[in-house]
C-alpha positions as CSV (number, residue, x, y, z in Angstrom):
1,X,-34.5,6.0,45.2
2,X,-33.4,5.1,41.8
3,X,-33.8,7.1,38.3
4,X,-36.2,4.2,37.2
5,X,-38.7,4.8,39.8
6,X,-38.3,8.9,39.1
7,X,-39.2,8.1,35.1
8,X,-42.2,6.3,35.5
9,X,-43.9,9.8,36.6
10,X,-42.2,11.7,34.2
11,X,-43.1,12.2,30.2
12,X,-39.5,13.3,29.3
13,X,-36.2,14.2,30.6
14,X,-32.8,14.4,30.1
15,X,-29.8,13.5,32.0
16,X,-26.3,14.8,31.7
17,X,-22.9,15.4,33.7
18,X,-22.7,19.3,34.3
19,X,-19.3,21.0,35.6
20,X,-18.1,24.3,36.5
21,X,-15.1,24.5,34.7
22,X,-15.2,24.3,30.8
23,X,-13.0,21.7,29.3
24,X,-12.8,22.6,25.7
25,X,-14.9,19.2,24.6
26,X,-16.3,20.0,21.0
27,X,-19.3,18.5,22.3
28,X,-19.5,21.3,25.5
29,X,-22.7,23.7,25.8
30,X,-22.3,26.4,28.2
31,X,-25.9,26.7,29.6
32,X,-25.4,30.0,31.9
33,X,-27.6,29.3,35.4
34,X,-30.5,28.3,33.5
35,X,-33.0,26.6,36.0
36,X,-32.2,28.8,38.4
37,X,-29.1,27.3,39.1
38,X,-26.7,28.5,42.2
39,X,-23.6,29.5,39.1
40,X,-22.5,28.8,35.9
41,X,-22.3,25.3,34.5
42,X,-21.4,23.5,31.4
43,X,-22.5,20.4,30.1
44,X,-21.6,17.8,27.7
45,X,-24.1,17.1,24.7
46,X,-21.9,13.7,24.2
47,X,-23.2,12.3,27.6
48,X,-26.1,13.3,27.6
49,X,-29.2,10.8,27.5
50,X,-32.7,11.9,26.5
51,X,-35.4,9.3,27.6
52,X,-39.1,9.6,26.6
53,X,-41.9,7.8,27.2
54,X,-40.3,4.7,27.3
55,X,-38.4,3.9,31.1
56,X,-39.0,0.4,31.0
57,X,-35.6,0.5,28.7
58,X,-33.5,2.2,31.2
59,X,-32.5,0.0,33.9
60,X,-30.5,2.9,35.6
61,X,-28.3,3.1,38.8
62,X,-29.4,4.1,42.3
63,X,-29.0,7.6,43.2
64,X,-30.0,9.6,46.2
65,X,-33.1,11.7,46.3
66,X,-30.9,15.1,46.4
67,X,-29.0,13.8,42.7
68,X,-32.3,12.5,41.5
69,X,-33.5,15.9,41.7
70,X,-30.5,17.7,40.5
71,X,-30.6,15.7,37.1
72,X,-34.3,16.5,37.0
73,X,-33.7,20.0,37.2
74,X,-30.4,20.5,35.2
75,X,-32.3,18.3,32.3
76,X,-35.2,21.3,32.3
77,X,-32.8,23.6,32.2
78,X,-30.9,21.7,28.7
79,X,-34.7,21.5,27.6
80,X,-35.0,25.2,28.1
81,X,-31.1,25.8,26.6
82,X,-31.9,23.3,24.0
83,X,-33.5,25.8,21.3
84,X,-31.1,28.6,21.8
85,X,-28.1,26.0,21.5
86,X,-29.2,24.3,18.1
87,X,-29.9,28.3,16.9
88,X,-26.2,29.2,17.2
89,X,-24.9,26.1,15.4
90,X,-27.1,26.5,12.2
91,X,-26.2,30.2,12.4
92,X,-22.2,28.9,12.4
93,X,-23.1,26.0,10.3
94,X,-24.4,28.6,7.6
95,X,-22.0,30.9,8.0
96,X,-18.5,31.0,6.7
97,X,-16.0,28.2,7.5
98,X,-12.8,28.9,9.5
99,X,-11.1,29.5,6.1
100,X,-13.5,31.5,4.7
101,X,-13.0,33.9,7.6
102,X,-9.7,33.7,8.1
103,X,-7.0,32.1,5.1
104,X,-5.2,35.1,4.2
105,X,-5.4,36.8,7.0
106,X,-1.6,38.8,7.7
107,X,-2.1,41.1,10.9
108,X,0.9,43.4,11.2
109,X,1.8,45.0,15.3
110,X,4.0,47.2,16.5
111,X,6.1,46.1,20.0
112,X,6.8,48.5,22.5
113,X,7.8,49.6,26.3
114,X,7.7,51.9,28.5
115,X,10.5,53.5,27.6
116,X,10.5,53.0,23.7
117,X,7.1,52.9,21.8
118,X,8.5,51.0,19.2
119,X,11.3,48.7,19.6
120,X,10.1,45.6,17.4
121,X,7.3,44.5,15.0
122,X,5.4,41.1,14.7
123,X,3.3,39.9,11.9
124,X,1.0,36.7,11.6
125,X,0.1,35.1,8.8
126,X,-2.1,32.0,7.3
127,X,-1.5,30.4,4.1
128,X,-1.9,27.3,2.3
129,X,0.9,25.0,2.0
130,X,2.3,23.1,-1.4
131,X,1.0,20.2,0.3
132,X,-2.9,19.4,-0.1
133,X,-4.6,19.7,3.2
134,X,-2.1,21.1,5.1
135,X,-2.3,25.3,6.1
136,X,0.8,27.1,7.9
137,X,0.2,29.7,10.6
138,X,3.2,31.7,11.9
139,X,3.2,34.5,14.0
140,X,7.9,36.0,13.3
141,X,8.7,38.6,15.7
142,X,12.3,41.0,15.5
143,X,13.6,43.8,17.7
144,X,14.0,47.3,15.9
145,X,17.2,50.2,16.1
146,X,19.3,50.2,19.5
147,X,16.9,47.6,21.3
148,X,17.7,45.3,18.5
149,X,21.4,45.5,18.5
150,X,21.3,45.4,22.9
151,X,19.6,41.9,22.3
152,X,22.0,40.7,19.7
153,X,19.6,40.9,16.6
154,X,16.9,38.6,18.7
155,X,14.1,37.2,17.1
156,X,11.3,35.1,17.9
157,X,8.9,32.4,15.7
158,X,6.3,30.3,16.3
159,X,5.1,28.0,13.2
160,X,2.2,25.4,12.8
161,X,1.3,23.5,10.6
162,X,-2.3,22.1,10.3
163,X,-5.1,20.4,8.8
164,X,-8.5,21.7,8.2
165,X,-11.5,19.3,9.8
166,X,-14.3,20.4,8.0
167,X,-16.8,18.2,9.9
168,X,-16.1,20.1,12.9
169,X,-14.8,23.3,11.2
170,X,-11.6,23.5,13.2
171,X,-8.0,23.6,12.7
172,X,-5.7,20.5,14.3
173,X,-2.0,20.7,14.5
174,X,0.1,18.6,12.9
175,X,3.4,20.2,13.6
176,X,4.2,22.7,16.2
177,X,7.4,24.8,16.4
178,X,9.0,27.8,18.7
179,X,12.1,28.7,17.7
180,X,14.3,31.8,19.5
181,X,17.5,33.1,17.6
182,X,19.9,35.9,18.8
183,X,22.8,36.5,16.3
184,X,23.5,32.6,15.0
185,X,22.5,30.8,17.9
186,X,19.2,29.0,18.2
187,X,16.8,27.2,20.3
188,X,14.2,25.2,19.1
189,X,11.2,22.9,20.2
190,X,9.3,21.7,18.8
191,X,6.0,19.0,19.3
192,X,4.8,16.4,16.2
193,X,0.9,15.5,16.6
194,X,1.3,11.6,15.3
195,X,-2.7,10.9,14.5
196,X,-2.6,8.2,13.0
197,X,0.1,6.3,15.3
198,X,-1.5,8.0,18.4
199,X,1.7,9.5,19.5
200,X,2.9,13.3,20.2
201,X,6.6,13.6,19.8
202,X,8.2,16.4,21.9
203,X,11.8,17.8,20.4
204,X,14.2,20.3,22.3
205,X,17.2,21.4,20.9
206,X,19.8,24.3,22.6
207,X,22.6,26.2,20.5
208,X,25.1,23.6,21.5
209,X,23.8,20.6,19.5
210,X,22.5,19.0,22.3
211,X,19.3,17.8,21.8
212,X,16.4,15.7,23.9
213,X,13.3,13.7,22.1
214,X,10.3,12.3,24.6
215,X,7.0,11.2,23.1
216,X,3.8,10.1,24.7
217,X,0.7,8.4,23.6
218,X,-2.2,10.6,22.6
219,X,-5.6,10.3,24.5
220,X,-8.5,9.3,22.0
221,X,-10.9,12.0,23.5
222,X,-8.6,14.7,23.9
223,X,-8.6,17.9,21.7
224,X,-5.3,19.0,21.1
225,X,-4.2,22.3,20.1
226,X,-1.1,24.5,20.1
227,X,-0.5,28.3,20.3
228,X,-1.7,29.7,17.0
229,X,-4.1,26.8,16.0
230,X,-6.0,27.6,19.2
231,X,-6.1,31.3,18.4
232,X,-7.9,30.7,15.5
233,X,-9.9,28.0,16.5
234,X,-11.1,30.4,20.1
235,X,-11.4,33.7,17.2
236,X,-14.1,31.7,15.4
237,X,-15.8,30.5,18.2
238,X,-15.4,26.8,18.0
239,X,-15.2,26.7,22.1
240,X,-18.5,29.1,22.5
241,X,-19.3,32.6,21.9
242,X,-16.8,35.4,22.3
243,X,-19.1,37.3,24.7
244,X,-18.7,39.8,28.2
245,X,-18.3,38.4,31.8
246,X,-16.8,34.4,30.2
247,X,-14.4,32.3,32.1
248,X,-13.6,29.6,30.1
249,X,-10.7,26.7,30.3
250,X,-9.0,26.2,26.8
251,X,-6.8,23.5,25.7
252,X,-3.1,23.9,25.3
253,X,-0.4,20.9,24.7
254,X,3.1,22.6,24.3
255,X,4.8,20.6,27.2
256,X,4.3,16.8,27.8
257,X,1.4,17.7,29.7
258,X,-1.6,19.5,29.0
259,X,-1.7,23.4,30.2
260,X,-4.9,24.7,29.4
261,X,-5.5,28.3,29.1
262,X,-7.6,29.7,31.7
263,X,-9.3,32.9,30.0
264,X,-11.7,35.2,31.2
265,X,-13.4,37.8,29.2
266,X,-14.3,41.1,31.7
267,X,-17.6,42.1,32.1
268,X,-19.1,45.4,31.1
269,X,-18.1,47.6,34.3
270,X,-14.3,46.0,34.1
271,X,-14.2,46.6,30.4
272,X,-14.8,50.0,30.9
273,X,-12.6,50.4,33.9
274,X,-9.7,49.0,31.4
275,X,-11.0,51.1,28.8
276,X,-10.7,54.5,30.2
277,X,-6.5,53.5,31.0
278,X,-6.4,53.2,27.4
279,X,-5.4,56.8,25.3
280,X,-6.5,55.1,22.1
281,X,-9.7,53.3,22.6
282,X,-11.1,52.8,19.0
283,X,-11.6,49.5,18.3
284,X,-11.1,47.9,21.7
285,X,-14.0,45.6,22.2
286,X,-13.4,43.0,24.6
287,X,-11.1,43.0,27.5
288,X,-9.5,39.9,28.1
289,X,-7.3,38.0,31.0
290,X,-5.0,35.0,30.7
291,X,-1.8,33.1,31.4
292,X,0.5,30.1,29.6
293,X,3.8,29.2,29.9
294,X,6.2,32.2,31.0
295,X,9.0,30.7,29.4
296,X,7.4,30.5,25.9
297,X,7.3,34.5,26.0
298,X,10.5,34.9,27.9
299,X,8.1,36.5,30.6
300,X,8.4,35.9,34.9
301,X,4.5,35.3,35.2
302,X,3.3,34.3,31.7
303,X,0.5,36.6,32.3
304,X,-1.1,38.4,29.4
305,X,-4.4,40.7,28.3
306,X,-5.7,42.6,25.7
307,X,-8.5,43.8,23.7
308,X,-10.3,42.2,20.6
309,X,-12.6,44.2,18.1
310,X,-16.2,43.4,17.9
311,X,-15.1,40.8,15.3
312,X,-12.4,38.9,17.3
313,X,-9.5,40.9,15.9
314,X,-6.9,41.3,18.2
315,X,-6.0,45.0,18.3
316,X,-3.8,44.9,21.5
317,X,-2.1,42.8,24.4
318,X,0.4,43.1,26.9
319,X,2.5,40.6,27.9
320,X,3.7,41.6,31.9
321,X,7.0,41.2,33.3
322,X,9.3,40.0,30.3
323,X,13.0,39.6,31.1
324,X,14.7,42.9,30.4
325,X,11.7,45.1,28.8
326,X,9.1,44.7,32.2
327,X,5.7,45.0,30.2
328,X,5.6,44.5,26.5
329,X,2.7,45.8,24.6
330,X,1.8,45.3,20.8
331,X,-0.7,47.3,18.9
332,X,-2.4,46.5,15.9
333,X,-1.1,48.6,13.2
334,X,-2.5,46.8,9.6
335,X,-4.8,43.6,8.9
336,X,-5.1,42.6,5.7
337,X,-5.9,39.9,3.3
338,X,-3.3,38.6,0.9
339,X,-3.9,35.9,-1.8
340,X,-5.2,32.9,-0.1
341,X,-4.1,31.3,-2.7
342,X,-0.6,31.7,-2.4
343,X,1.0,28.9,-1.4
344,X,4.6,28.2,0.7
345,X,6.7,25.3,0.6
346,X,7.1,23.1,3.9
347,X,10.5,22.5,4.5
348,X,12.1,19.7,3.6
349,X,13.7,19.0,7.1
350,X,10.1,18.2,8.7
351,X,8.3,17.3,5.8
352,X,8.6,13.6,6.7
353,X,6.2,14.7,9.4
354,X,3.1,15.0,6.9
């Protein structure tokens, strides 16, 4: 049976690829088990093909009778989606941009273990840069007291640099960098998102000079994101709704290969199973689950959760079995909004990358 002899009884339909597994495609529409369909799927809008009334112009490939079927009745299902789908973007369309929500932003936390409750602080920040176009994210972190001089004076910072897309309201890196200092020696890595040449350019440097460069060519339908572009980009809900009982894959290029994020948001009877562990429990919202790269937070597993607020703020997260501490938690302790537009100056070492 082919889809040609399927459309001739049929006024409308549409046909698309559906997956389990999110990619993080801009284009992606998580439709539930609409249809009554056996689990969650997701589908993408940019492979979709609506055909009415007119099958003569689809000359179509064969299928069986079992996928002729299954496109019939995951295309009801977008048909039934559809409406609902189009609602949410006009409401984010309408609503404020990623800047509007979020330039400015400085969220202040204090780090802790179990044996000190407060043995380092971390603040992120999001300003505009003295370049036009270009905003700089950094999230500085610093042990406090006795910790601190145990560690050497340790300190951690992770910087990007980005461009605002305003067709897609997102945030794309242009330059990534993780840098890890104890007393006056210094790591660094750091990853250069070449657009234009379609090239990423991966740098690693140790404390005795010796450093490596590798590059790669970029894939023209790949999103790319690193560490702090994504967690804006996830906080505004450019790859769905921030919503209970959500798995969703995100993307994540800090190595030469991709490592997306695999995140899932609890549902309602997990939340509250976290929730009544936690002695402060104002403000926590969401409960949420994920892993990246252990050695980017000096951690065995690379495993992390924490809460958001109702409005995507994180208030808390716990970062499991870091070298020397075992858990490390951070609490929110001030967010605020400083002059967005205050701007800081790129340095000139990497400003040949803009």
């Amino acid at each position: 049976m082919t889809i040609i002899f399927v459309l001739k009884y049929l006024n409308k339909v549409i046909i698309a690829e559906i997956t389990t597994q999110g990619k993080g495609y801009p284009t992606e529409i998580f439709i539930n088990q609409k249809a009554n369909l056996s689990k969650p799927f997701f589908v993408r809008a940019s492979v979709m093909r609506f055909l009415k009334n007119r099958p003569d112009i689809y000359s179509g490939l064969p299928v069986s009778r079992r996928d002729c079927l299954r496109y019939f009745i995951h295309g009801w299902g977008l048909l039934l989606t559809g409406p609902l789908f189009l609602a949410k973007t006009a409401v984010s369309t309408n609503g404020p941009s990623i800047l509007d929500k979020y330039l400015g932003e400085e969220l202040s936390y204090q780090i802790g273990f179990w044996l000190i409750d407060h043995c380092g602080d971390a603040k992120t920040s999001f300003i505009r840069t003295d370049l036009p176009d270009i905003y700089r994210i950094s999230l500085e972190g610093h042990g406090i007291g006795f910790i601190n001089f145990l560690l050497g004076g340790v300190k951690y910072s992770y910087t990007s640099f980005c461009q605002y897309l305003p067709d897609i309201d997102r945030l794309r890196p242009v330059y990534f960098e993780l840098k890890k200092k104890r007393g006056d020696k210094e790591d660094l890595r750091s990853i250069t998102f070449d657009y234009a040449a379609g090239e990423i350019e991966f740098l690693k440097s140790n404390p005795t000079g010796k450093t490596r460069i590798q590059s790669e060519s970029m894939k023209a339908d790949q999103i790319y994101e690193d560490y702090l572009t994504l967690f804006y980009n996830f906080r505004h809900g450019y790859y769905g709704p921030i919503e209970r009982d959500r798995k969703v894959l995100l993307p994540l290029y800090t190595k030469k290969q991709m490592q997306p994020v695999k995140l899932q948001i609890a549902d309602l009877e997990k939340e509250k199973q976290f929730r009544s562990q936690e002695f402060n429990k104002i403000g926590k919202h969401f409960f949420m689950q994920f892993q990246i790269n252990p050695e980017d937070v000096s951690s065995g597993s690379g495993e992390i959760e924490g809460w958001l607020s109702s409005d995507a703020t994180p208030v808390k997260g716990t970062i499991q079995d870091v070298i020397f501490f075992g858990d490390l938690w951070g609490g929110l302790k001030e967010r605020k909004v400083i002059d967005s537009g205050q701007r800081v100056k790129i340095p000139d070492t990497i400003k040949n990358n803009f």
